[in-house]
N, C-alpha and C positions, 0 to 999 in steps of 0.2 A: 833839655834838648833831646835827648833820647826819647824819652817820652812821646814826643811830638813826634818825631820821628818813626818809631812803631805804630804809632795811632795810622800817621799817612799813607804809611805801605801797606799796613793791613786793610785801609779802606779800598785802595787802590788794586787791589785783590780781591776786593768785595768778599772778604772773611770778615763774621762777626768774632767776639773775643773767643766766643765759645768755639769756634773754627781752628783758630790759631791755637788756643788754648790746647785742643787735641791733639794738631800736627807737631805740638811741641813736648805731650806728654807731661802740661801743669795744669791748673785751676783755672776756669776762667776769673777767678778771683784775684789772680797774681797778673792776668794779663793786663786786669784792670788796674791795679797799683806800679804796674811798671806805666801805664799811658798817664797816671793821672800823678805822678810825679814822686807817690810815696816811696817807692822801692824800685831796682834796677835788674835787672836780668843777671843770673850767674856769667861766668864767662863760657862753661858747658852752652847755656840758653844762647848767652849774645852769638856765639861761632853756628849756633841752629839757626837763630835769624838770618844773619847774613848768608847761608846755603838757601836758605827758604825763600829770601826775597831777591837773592843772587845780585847783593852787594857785600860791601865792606865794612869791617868794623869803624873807619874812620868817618865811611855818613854816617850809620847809625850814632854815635857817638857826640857826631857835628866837627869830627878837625875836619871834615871836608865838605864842600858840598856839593861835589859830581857823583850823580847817580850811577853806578856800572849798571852793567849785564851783561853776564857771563855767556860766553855761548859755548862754556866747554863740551856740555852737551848734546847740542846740533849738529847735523849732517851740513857738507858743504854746499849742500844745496839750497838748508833751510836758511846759512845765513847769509849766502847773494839775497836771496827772496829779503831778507830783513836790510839788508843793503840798499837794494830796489827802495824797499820803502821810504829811509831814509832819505835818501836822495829825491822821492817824487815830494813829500814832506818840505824838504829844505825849499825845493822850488817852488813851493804854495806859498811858504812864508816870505820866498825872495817877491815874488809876483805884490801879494798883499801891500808889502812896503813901500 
């Protein structure tokens, strides 16, 4: 599950392994053995994932499957703007239905 999981978020980031690989400080060798099911990320790596992809150990992992996003970083302004979005988003899909 993990596996799969890393794979999705680093695509969805449009990071190759060798990308991730670096901003994590391992091999792209290892990124590929955590996606392909051999081997699992230390808990040092997993807690660098979850910063990186700004979720939680529980999706990466699968006890969960709600994606967060952290907006500790954000100005209050960037996340009305991300609220905005939200909400024009909800109504495209309300309209669609």
């Amino acid at each position: 599950m993990i596996a799969d999981k890393i794979k999705e978020l680093r695509i969805k980031r449009d990071y190759s392994q060798s990308t991730l690989a670096k901003k994590l400080n391992v091999t792209r060798s290892t990124v590929n053995a955590w996606e392909s099911g051999i081997n699992v990320p230390s808990v040092q790596c997993l807690t660098e994932l979850c910063s990186l992809f700004q979720t939680t150990a529980d999706y990466l992992l699968g006890l969960s499957n709600k994606l967060t996003l952290s907006l500790d970083n954000l100005t209050d302004e960037e996340i009305k703007v991300l609220y905005d979005l939200i909400d024009i988003l909800v109504k495209n899909k309300n309209i669609e239905n």
